[in-house]
Structure formats: C-alpha cells, structure tokens
Backbone as XML, in Angstrom:
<?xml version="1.0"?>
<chain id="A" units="angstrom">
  <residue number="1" name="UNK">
    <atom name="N" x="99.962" y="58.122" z="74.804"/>
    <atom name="CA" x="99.971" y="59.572" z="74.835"/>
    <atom name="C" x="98.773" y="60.127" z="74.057"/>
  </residue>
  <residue number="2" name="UNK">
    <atom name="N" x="98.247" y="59.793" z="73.084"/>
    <atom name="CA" x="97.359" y="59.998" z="72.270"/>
    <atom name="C" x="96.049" y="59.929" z="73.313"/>
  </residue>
  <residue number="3" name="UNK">
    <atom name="N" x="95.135" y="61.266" z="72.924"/>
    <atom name="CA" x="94.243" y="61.297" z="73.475"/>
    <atom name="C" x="94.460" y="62.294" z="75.070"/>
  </residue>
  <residue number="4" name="UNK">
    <atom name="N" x="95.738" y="62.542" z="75.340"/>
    <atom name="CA" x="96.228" y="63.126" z="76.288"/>
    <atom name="C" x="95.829" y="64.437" z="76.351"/>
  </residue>
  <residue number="5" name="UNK">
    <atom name="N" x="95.375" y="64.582" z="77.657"/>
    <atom name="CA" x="94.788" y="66.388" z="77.992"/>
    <atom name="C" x="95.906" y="67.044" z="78.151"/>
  </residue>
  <residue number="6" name="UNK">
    <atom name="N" x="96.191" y="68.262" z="77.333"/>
    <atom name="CA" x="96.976" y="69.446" z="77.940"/>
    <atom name="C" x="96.427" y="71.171" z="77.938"/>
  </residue>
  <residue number="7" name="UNK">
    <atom name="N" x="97.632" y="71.421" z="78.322"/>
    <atom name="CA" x="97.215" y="73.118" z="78.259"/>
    <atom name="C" x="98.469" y="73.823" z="78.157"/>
  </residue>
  <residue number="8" name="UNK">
    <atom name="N" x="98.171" y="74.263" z="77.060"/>
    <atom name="CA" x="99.314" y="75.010" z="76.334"/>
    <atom name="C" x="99.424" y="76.525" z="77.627"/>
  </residue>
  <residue number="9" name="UNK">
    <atom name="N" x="101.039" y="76.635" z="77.292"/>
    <atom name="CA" x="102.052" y="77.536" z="77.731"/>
    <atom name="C" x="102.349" y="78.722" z="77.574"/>
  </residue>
  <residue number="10" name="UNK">
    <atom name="N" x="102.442" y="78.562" z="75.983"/>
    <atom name="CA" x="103.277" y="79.469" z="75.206"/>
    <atom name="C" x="102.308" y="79.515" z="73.888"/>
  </residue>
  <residue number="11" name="UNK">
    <atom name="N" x="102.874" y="80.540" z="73.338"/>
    <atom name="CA" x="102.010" y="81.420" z="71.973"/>
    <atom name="C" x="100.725" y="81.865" z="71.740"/>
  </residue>
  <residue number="12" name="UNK">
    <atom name="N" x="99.703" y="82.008" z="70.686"/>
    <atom name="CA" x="98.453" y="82.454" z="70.829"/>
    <atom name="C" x="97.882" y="81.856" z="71.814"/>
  </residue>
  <residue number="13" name="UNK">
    <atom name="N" x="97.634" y="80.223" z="71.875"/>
    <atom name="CA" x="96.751" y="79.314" z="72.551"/>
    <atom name="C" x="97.218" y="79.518" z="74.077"/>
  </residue>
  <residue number="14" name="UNK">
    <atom name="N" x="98.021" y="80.286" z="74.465"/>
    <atom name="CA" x="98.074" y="79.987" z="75.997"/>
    <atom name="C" x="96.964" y="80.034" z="76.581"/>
  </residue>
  <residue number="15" name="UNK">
    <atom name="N" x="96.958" y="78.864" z="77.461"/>
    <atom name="CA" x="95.686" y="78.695" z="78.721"/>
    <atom name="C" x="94.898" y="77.669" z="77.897"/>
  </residue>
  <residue number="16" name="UNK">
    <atom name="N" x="94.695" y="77.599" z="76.868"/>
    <atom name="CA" x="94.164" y="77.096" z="75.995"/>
    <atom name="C" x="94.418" y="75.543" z="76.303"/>
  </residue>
  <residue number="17" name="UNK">
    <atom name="N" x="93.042" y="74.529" z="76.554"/>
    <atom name="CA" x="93.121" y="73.178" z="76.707"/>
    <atom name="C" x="92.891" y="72.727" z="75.388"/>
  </residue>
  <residue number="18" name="UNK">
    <atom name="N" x="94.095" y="71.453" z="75.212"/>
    <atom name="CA" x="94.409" y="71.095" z="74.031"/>
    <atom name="C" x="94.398" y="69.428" z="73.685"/>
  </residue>
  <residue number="19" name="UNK">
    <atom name="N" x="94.195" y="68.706" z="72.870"/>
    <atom name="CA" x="94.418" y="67.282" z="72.888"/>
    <atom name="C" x="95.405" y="66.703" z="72.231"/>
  </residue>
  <residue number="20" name="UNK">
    <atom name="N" x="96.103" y="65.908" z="72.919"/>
    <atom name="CA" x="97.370" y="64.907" z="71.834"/>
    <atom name="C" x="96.738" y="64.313" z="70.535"/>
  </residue>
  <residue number="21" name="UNK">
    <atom name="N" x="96.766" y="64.412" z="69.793"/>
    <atom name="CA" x="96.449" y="63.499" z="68.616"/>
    <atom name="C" x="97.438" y="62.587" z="68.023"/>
  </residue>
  <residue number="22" name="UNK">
    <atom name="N" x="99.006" y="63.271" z="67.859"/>
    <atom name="CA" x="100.029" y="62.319" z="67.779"/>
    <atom name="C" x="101.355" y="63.314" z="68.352"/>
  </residue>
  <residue number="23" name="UNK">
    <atom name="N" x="102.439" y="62.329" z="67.802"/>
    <atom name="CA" x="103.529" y="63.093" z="68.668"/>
    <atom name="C" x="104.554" y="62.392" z="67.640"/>
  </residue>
  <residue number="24" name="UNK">
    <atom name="N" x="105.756" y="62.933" z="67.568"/>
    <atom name="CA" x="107.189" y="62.888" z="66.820"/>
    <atom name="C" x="107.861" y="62.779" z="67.843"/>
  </residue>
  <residue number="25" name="UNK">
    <atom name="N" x="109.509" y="62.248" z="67.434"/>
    <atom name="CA" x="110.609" y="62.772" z="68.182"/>
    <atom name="C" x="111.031" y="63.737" z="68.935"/>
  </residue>
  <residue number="26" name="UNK">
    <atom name="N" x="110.225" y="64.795" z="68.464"/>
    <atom name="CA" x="110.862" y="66.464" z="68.922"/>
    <atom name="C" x="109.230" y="67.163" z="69.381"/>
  </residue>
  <residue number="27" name="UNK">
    <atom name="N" x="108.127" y="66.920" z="68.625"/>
    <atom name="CA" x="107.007" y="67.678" z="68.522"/>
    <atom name="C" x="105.864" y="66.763" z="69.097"/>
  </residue>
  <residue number="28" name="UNK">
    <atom name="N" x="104.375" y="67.340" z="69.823"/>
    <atom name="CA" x="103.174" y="67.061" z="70.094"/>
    <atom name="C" x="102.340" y="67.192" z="68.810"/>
  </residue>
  <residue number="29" name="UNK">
    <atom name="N" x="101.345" y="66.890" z="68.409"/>
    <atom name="CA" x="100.580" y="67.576" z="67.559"/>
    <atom name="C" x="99.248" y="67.690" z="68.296"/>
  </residue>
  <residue number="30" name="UNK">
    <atom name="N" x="98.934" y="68.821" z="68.733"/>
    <atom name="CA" x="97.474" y="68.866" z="69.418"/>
    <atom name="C" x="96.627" y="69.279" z="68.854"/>
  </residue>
  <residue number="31" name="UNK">
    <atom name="N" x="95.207" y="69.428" z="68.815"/>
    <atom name="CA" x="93.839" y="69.741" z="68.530"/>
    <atom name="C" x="93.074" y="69.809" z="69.408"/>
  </residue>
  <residue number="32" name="UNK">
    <atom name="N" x="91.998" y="70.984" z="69.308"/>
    <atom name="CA" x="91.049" y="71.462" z="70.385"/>
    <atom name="C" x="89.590" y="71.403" z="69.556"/>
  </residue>
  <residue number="33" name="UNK">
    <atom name="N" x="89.121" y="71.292" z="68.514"/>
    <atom name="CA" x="88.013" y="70.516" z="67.755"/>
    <atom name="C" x="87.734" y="72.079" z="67.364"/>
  </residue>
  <residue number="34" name="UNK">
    <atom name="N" x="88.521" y="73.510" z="67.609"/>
    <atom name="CA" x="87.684" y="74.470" z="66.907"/>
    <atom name="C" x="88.931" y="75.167" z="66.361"/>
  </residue>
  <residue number="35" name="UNK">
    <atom name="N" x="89.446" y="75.944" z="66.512"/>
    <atom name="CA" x="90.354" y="76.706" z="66.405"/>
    <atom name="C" x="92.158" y="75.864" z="65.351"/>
  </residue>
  <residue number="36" name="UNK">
    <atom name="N" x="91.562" y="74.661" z="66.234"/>
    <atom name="CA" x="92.879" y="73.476" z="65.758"/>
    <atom name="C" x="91.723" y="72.350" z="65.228"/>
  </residue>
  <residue number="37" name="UNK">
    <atom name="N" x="91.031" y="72.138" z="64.465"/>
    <atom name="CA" x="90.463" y="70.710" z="63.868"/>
    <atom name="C" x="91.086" y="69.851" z="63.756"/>
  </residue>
  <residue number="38" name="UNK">
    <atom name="N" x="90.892" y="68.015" z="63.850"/>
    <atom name="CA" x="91.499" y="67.203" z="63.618"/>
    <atom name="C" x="92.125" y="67.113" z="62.971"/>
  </residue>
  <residue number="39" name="UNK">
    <atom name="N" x="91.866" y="67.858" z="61.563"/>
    <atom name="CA" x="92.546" y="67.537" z="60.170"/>
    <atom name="C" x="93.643" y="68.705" z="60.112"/>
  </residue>
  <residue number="40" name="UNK">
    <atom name="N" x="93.827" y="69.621" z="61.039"/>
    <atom name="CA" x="94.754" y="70.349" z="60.488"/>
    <atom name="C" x="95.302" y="70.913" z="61.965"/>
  </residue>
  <residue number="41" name="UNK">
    <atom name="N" x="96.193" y="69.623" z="62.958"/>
    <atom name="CA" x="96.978" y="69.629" z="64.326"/>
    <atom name="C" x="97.854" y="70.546" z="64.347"/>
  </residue>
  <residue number="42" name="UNK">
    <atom name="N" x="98.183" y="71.237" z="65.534"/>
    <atom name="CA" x="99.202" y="72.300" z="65.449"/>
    <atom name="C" x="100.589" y="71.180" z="66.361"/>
  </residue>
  <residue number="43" name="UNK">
    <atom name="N" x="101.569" y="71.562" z="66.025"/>
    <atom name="CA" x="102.731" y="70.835" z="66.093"/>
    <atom name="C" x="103.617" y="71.893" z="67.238"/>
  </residue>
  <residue number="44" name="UNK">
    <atom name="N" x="103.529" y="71.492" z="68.605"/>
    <atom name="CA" x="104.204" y="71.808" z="69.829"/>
    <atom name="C" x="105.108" y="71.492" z="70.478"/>
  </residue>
  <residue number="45" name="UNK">
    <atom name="N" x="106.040" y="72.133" z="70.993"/>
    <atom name="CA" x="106.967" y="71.726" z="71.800"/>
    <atom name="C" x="106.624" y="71.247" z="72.992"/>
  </residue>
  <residue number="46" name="UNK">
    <atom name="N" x="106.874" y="69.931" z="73.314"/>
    <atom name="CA" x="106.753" y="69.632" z="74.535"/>
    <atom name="C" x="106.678" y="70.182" z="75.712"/>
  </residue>
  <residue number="47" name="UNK">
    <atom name="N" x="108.371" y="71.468" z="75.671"/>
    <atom name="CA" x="108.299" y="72.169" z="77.383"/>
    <atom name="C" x="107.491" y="72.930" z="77.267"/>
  </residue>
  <residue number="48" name="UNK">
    <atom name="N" x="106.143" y="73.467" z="76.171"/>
    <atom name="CA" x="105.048" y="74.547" z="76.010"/>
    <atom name="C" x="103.721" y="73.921" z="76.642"/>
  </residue>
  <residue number="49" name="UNK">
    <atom name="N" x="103.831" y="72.829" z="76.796"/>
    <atom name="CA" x="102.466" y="71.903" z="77.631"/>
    <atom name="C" x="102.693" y="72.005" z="78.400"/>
  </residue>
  <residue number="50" name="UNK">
    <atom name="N" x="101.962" y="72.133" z="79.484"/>
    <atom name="CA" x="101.252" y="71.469" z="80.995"/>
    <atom name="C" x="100.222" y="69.847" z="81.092"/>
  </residue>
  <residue number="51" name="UNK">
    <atom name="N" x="100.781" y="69.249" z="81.162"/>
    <atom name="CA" x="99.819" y="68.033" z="81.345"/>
    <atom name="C" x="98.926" y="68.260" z="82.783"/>
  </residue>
  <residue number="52" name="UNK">
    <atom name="N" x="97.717" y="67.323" z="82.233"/>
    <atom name="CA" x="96.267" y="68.134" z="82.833"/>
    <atom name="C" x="96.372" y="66.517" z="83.886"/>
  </residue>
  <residue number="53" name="UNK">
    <atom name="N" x="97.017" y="65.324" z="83.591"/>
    <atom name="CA" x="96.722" y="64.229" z="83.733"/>
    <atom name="C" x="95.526" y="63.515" z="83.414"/>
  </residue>
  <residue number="54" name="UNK">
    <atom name="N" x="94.197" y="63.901" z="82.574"/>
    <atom name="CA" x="93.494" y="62.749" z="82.166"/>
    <atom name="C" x="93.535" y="62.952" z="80.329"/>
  </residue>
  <residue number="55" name="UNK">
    <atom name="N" x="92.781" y="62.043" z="80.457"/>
    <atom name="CA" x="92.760" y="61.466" z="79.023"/>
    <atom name="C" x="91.655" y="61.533" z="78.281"/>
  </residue>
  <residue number="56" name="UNK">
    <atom name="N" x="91.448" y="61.878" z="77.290"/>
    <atom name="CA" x="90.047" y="61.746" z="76.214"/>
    <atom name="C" x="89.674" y="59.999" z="76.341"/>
  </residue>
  <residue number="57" name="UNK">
    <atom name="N" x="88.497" y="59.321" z="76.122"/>
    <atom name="CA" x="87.756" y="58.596" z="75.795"/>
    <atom name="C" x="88.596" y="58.210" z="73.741"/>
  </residue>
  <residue number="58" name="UNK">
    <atom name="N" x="88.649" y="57.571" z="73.047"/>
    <atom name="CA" x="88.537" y="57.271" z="72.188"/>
    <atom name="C" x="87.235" y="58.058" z="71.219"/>
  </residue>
  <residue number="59" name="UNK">
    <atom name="N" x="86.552" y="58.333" z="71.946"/>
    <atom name="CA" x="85.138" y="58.578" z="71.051"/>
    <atom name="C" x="85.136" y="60.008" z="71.060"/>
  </residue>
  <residue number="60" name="UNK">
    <atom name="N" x="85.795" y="60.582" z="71.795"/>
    <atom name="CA" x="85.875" y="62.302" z="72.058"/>
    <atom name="C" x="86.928" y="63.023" z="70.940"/>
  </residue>
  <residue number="61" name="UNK">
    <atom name="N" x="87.511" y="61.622" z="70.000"/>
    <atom name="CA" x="88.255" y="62.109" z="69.113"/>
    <atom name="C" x="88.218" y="61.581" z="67.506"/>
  </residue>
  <residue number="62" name="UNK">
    <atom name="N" x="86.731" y="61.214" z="67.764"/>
    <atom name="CA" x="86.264" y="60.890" z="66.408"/>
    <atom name="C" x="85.845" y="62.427" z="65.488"/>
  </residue>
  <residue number="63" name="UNK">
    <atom name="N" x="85.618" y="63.077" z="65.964"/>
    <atom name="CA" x="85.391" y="64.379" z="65.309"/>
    <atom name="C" x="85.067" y="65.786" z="66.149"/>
  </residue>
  <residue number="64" name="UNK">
    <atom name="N" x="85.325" y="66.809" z="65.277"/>
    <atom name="CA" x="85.739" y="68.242" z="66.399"/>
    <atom name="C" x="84.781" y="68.710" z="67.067"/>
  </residue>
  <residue number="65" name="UNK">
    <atom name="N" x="83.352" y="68.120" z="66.921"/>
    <atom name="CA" x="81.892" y="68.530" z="67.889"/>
    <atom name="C" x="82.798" y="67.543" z="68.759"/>
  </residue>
  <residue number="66" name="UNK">
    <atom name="N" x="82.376" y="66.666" z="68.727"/>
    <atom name="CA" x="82.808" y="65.858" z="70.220"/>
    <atom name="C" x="84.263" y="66.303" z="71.645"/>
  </residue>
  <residue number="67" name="UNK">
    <atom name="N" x="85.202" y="66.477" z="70.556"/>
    <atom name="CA" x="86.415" y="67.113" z="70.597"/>
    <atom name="C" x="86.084" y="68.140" z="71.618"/>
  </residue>
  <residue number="68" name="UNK">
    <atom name="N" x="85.242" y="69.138" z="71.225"/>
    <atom name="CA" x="85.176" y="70.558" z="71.931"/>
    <atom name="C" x="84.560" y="69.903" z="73.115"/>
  </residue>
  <residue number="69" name="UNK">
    <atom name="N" x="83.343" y="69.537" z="72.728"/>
    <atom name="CA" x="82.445" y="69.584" z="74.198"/>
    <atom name="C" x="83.433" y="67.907" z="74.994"/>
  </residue>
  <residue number="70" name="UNK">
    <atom name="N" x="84.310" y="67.494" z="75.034"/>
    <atom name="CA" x="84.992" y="66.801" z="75.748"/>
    <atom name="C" x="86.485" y="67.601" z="76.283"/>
  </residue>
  <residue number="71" name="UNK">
    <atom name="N" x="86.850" y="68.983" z="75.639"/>
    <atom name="CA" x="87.761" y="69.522" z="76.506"/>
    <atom name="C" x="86.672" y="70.981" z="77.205"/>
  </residue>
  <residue number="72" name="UNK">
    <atom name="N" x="85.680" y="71.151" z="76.735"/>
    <atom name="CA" x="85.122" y="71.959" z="77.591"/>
    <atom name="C" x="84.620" y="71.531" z="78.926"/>
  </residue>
  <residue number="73" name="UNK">
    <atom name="N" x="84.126" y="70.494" z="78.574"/>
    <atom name="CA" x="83.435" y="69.448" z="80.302"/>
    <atom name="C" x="84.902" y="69.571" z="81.055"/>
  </residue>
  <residue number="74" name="UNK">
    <atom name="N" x="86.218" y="69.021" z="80.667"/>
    <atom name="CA" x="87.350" y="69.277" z="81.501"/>
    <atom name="C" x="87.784" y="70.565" z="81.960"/>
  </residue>
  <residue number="75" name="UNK">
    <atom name="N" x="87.752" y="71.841" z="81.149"/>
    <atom name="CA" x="87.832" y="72.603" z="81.575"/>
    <atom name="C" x="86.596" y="73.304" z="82.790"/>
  </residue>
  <residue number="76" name="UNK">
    <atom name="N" x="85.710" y="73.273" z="82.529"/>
    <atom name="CA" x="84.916" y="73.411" z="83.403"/>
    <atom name="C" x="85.058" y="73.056" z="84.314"/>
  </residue>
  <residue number="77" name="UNK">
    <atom name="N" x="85.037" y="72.035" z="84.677"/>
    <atom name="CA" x="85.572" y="70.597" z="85.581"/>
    <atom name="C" x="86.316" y="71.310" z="86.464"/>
  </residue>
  <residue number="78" name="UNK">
    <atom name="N" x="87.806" y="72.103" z="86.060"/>
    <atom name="CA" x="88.891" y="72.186" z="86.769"/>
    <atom name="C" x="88.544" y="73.558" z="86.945"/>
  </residue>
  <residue number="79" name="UNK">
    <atom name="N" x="87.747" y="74.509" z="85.989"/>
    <atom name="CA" x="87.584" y="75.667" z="87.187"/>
    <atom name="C" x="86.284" y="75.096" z="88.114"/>
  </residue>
  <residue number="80" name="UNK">
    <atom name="N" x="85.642" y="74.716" z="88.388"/>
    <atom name="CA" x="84.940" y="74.421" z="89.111"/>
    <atom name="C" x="85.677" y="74.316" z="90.660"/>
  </residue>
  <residue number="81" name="UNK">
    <atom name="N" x="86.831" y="72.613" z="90.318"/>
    <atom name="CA" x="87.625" y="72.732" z="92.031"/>
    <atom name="C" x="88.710" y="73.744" z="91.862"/>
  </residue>
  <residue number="82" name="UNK">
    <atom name="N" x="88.821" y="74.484" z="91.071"/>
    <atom name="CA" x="89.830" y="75.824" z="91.240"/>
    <atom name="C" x="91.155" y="75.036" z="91.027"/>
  </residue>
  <residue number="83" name="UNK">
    <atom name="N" x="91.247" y="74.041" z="89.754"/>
    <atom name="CA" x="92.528" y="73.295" z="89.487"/>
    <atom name="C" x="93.113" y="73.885" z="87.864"/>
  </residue>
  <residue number="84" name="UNK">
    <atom name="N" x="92.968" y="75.027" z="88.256"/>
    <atom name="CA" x="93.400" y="75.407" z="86.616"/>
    <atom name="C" x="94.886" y="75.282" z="87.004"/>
  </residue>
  <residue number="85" name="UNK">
    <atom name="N" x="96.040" y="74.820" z="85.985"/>
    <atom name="CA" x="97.618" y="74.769" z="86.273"/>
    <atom name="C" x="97.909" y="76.286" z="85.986"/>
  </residue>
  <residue number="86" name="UNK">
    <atom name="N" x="98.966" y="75.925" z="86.405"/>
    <atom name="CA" x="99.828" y="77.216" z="86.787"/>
    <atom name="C" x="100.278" y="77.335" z="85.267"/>
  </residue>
  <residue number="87" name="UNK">
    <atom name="N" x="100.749" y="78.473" z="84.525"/>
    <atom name="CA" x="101.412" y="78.435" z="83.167"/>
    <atom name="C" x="102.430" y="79.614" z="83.394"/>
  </residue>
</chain>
C-alpha cells in the first residue's frame, strides 16, 4: 500500500492527489510533499480516498521536492486523458 496514489474526497484537500506513506487499522496517513510533508502525514479515513491505481517509484518518496513533482506528472497525466475520478 505504501507509496499508493490517491485523491482525497472529503475536507480541505478534496480533489487533492495524495500519497500513502503508511496506514493503521482504522487510518491512511498520506502526504503530497507541500501542504502535507513527509514528516508531518495527515491521517485519513479510508472511505475519504479514491484510489488512482498507480503507485509512486520508491525514490518519489525520499523527500517532498520529489514527492510533488511525482504527484504532479500524475495529475497532469490524468487531466490530460480526461481521467480525473469522480469525488
């Protein structure tokens, strides 16, 4: 799961593409390398994601420059073929 693309649902971040960093019993913890930095994950409810189906690289989550410009290329990406999810 780690390393997993999503896009939040619900609260400020809606629309907002987000990354798994870890996950609990009950909670996601995601990061987007600006707003959410590695060091300080926001903790989500599962039914508030949309899974994007791909995955970060390992190296896209060594730090929050990389972070950004690896969920911006995806986002781009998906408006490009007009695959933004439904929220």
């Amino acid at each position: 799961m780690k390393g997993a693309v999503v896009v939040s649902g619900a609260g400020r971040d809606k629309g907002e593409y987000l990354a798994v960093v870890a996950a609990d019993a009950e909670r996601l913890f995601v990061c987007n390398g600006r707003d959410r930095p590695l060091t300080r994950p926001k903790a989500k409810n599962p039914a508030h994601l949309t899974m994007t189906g791909q995955t970060l690289p390992p190296e896209a989550l060594r730090g929050n420059r990389a972070l950004k410009k690896a969920l911006a290329r995806i986002r781009a990406e998906a408006e490009r073929n007009g695959a933004l999810p439904e929220l």
